[in-house]
Rosetta silent file (secondary structure, phi, psi, omega in degrees, C-alpha in Angstrom):
SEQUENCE: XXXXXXXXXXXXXXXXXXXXXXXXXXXXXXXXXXXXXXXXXXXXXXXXXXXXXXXXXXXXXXXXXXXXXXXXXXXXXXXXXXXXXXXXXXXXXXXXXXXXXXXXXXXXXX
SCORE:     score description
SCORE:     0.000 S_00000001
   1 L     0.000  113.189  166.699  -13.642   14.849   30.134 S_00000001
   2 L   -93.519 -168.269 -171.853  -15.607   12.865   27.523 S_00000001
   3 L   -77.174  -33.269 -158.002  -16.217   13.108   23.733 S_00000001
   4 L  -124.048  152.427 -177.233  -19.699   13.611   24.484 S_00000001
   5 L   -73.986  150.484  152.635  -21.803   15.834   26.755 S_00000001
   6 L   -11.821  -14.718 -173.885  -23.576   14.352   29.552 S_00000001
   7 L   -92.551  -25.651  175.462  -26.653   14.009   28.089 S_00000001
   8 L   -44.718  137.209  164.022  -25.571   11.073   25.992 S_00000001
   9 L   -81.774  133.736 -171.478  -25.262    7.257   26.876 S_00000001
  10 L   -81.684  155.187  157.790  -21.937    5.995   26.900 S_00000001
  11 L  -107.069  115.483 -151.967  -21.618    2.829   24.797 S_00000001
  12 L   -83.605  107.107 -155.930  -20.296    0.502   26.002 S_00000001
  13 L    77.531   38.602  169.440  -16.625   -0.474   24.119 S_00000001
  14 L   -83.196  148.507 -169.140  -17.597    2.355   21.739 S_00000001
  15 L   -84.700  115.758  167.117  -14.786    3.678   19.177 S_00000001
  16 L  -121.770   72.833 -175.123  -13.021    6.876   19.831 S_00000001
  17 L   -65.501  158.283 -159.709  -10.325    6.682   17.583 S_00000001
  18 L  -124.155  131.425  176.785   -7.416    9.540   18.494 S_00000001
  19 L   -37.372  111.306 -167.784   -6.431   11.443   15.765 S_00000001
  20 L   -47.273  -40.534 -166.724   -3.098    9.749   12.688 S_00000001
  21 L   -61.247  -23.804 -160.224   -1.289   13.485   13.356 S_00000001
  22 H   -59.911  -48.940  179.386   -1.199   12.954   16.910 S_00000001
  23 H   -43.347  -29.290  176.278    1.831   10.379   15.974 S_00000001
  24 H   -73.827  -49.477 -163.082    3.764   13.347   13.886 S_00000001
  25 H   -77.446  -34.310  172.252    3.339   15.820   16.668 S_00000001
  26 H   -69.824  -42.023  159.476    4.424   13.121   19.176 S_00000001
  27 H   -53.896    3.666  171.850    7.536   12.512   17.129 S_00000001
  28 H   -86.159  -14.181 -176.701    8.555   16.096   17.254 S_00000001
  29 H  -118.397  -10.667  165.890    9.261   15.728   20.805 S_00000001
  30 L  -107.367  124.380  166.883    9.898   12.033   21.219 S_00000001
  31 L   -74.412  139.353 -147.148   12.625    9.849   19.086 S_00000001
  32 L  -133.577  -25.809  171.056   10.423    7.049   18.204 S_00000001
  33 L    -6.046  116.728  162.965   13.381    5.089   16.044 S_00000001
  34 L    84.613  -11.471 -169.691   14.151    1.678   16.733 S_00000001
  35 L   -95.832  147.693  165.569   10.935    0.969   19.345 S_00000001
  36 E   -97.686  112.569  175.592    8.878   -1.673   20.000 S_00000001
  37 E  -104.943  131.002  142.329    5.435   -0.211   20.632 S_00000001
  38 E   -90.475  113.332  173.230    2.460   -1.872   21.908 S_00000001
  39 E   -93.825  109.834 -163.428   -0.549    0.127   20.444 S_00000001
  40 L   -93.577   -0.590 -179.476   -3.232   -1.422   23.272 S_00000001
  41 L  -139.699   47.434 -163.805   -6.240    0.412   22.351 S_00000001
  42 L   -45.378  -75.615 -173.527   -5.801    0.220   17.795 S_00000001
  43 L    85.542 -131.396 -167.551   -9.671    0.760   17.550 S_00000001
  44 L   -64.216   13.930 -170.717   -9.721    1.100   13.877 S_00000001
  45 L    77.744   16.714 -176.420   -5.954    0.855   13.158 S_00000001
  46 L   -68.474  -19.303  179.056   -4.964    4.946   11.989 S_00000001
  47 H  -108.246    5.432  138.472   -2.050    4.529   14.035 S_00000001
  48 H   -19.190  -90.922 -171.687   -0.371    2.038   12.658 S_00000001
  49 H   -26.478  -67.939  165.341    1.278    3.823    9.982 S_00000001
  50 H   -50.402  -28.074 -165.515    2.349    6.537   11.657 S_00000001
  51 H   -82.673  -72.382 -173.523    3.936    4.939   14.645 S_00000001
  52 H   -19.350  -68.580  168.174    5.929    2.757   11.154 S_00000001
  53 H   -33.320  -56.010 -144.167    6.454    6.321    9.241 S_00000001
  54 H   -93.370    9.524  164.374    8.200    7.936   12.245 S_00000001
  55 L   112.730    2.778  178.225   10.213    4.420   12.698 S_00000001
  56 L   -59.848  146.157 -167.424    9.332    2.067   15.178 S_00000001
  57 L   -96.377  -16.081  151.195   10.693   -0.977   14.743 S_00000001
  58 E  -155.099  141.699 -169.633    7.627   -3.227   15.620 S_00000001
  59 E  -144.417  118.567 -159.764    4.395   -2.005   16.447 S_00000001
  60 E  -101.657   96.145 -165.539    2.146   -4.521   17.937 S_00000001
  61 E   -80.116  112.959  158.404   -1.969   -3.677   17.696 S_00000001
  62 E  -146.105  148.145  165.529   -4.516   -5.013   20.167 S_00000001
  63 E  -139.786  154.576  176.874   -7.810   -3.569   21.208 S_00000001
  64 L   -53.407  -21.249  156.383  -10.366   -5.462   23.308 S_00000001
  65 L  -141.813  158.391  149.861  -12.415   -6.332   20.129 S_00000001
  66 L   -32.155   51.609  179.140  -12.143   -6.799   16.885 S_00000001
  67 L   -72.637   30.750  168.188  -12.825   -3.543   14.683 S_00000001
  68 L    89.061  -11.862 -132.300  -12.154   -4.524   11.989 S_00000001
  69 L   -92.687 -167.749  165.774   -8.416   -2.813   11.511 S_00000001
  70 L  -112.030   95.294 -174.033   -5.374   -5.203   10.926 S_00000001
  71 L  -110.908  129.766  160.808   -4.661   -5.901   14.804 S_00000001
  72 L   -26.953  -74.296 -155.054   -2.542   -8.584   16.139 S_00000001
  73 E  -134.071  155.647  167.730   -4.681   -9.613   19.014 S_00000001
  74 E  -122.569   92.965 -158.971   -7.974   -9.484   20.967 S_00000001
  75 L  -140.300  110.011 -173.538   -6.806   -8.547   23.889 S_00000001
  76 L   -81.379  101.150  168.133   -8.022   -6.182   26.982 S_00000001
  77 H   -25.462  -47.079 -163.114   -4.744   -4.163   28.482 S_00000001
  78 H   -68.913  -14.246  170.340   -6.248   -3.706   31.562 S_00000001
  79 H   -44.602  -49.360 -157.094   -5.899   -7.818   32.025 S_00000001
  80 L    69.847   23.982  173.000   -2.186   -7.177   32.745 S_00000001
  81 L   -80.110  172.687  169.275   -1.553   -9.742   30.123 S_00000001
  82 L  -116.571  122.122  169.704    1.696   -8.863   27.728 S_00000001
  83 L   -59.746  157.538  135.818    1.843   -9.426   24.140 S_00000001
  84 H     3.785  -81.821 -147.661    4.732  -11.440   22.803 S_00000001
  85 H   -92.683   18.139  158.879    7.117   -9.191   21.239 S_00000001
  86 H  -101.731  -14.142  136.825    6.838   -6.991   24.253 S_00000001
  87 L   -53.461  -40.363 -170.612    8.121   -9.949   26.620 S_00000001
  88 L  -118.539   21.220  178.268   11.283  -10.481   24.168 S_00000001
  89 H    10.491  -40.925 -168.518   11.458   -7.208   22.682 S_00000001
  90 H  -109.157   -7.432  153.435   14.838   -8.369   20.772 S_00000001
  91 H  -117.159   69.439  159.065   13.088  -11.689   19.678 S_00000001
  92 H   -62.199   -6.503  166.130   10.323  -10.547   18.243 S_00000001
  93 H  -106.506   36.763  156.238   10.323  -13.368   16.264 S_00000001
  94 H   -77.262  -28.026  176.465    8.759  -15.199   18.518 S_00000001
  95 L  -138.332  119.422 -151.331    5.622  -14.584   17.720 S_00000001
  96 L   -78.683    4.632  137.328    5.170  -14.177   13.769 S_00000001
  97 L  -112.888   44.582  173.331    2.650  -11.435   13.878 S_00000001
  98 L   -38.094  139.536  177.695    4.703   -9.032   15.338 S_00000001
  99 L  -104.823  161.081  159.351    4.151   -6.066   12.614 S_00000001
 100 L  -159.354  148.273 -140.370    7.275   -4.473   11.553 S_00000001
 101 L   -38.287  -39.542 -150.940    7.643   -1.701    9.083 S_00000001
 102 L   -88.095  -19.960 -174.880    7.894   -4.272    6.140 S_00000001
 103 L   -65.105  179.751 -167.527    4.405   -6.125    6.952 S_00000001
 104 L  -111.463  138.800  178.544    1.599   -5.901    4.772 S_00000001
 105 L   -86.821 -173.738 -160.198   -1.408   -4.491    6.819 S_00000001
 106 L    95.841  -20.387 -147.141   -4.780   -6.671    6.521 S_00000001
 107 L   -84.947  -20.751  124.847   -3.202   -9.637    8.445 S_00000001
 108 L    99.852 -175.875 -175.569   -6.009   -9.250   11.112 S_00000001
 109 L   -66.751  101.855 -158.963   -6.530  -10.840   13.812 S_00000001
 110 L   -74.057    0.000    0.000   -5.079  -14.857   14.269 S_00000001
């Protein structure tokens, strides 16, 4: 199922960001408290916030480019690499741009 009907060309690394509520409606059925999320596909960064709002304790942003948001990394998931604070989950201060609820967003891409 795509965004777009068949008649369309897909673009290739094109932005489909997924909706900020979807993070509210997933916290009605998931406790979200206390986690270390890797968001692996940020596209513009709306889900940031939310995953922060409903408590995650560090929420790490990558997408395969650079859209402009404030994302950690440039990084393709499908790579099987692992960010940082998802090797050491409890030393997340290994790698200083781990976001956690107190950063300021903008810090963009190192």
């Amino acid at each position: 199922m795509g965004k777009h009907g068949t008649e369309y060309a897909r673009l290739e690394r094109d932005l489909y960001p997924t909706p900020s509520w979807v993070i509210a409606a997933l916290a009605e059925h998931l406790d979200l408290c206390g986690l270390t999320v890797w968001e692996p596909a940020c596209g513009d960064g709306r889900m940031f916030e939310p995953l922060v709002r409903a408590g995650c304790k560090c929420v790490f942003a990558s997408d395969i480019v650079d859209h402009g948001s404030s994302q950690d990394d440039v990084l393709d998931f499908l790579s099987g690499e692992t960010p940082p604070p998802l090797l050491a989950p409890d030393r997340s201060d290994l790698h200083e741009s781990a976001v956690r609820p107190g950063r300021q967003p903008g810090a963009g891409v190192h």
